[in-house]
N, C-alpha and C positions, 0 to 999 in steps of 0.2 A: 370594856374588853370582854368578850366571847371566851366559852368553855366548852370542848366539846366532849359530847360520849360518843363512843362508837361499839356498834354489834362487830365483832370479829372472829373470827377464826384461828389469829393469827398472833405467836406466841405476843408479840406488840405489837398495837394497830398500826404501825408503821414502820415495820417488816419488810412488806412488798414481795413477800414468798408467794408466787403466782400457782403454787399447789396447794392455798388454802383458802386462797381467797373465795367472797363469797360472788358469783359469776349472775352478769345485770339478767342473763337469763332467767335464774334461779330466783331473783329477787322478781323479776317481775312475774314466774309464775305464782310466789308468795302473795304478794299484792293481789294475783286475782282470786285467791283461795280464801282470802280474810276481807269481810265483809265489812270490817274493823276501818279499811285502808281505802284510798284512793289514789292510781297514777295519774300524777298530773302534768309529769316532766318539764314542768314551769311554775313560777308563781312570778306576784308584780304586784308592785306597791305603788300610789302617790305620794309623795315627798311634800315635805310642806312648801318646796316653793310652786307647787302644783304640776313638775314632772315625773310622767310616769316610768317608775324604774321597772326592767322585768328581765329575768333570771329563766332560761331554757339549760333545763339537763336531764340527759336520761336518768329514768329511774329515780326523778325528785316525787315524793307520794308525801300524804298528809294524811295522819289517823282522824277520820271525821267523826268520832265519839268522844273526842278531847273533850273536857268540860270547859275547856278555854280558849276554846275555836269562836276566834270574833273577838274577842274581847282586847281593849286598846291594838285592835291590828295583829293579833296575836294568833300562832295557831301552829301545830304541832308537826312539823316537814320532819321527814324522814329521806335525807339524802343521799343516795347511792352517790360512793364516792372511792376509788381505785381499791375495789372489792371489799368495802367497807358500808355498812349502813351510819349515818351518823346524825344526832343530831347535836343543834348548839344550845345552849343554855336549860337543860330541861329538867321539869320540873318533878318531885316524885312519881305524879302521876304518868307521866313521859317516861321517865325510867321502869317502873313498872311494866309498861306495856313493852318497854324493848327489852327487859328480864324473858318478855311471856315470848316475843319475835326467836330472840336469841338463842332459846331454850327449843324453838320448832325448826331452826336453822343449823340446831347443832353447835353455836356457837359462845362468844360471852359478850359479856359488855363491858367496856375499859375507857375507862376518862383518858384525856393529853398526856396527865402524868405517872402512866400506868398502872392505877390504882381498878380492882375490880368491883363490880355493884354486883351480888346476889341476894336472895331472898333467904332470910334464917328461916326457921319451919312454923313461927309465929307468921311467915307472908312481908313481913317488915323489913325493906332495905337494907342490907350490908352493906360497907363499905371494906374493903383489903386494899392496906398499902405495900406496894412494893417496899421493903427493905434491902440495904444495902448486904453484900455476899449471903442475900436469904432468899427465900421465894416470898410469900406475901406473910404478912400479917395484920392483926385486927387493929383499925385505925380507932386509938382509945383517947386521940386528943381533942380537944375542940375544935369546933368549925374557924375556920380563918376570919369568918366576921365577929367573933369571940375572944377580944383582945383583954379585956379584963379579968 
């Protein structure tokens, strides 16, 4: 199962307030301003039974300074998605850089379950959970693969 974060604008990434979204315009003048990025508005994979799968959308871009570009099939898509940047499964380093996107856009970065990632003034990951009749709070529990 897939996790996604998303850069937004928008009090939750899925919202759909078309006065805050972030516009494929905008995103792809970004992309050409950050030397960081590449549009590629596709990517494509081999599958092991040797068909090839491939995925066309606007404003799909890949950070080409990932450390983990290539590696088992791996590689860091940043996909424009109904005025949202998003990606799935990513890793601190990946969140980092959309902290650094998000922060030049004006925007934030918010998981599925509208939890927010920012940077404390060590540079190190936050994570804020939504609370219930609260606005956020500092998520002081353990990681969900932390059952014991």
């Amino acid at each position: 199962m897939s996790y996604d974060i998303h850069i937004t604008r928008q009090e939750s990434w899925f919202d759909g307030n078309d006065n805050k979204r972030i516009s494929l315009d905008e995103w792809k003048e970004f992309l050409t301003n950050d030397t960081e990025m590449r549009l590629d508005n596709f990517t494509e994979t081999t599958i092991a039974t040797g068909e090839l799968i491939r995925v066309e959308r606007d404003g799909l871009s890949v950070w080409t300074k990932y450390s983990g570009n290539g590696l088992d099939g791996n590689f860091a898509w940043f996909d424009y998605n109904n005025g949202n940047i998003v990606c799935k499964n990513p890793d601190n380093e990946i969140i980092n850089k959309m902290l650094d996107i998000a922060e030049r856009l004006n925007a934030k970065v918010q998981g599925d379950e509208g939890e927010l990632y920012e940077k404390n003034a060590d540079q190190k990951i936050h994570i804020k959970q939504q609370a219930e009749n609260e606005s956020y709070k500092i998520n002081t529990q353990k990681p969900w693969w932390k059952f014991w």
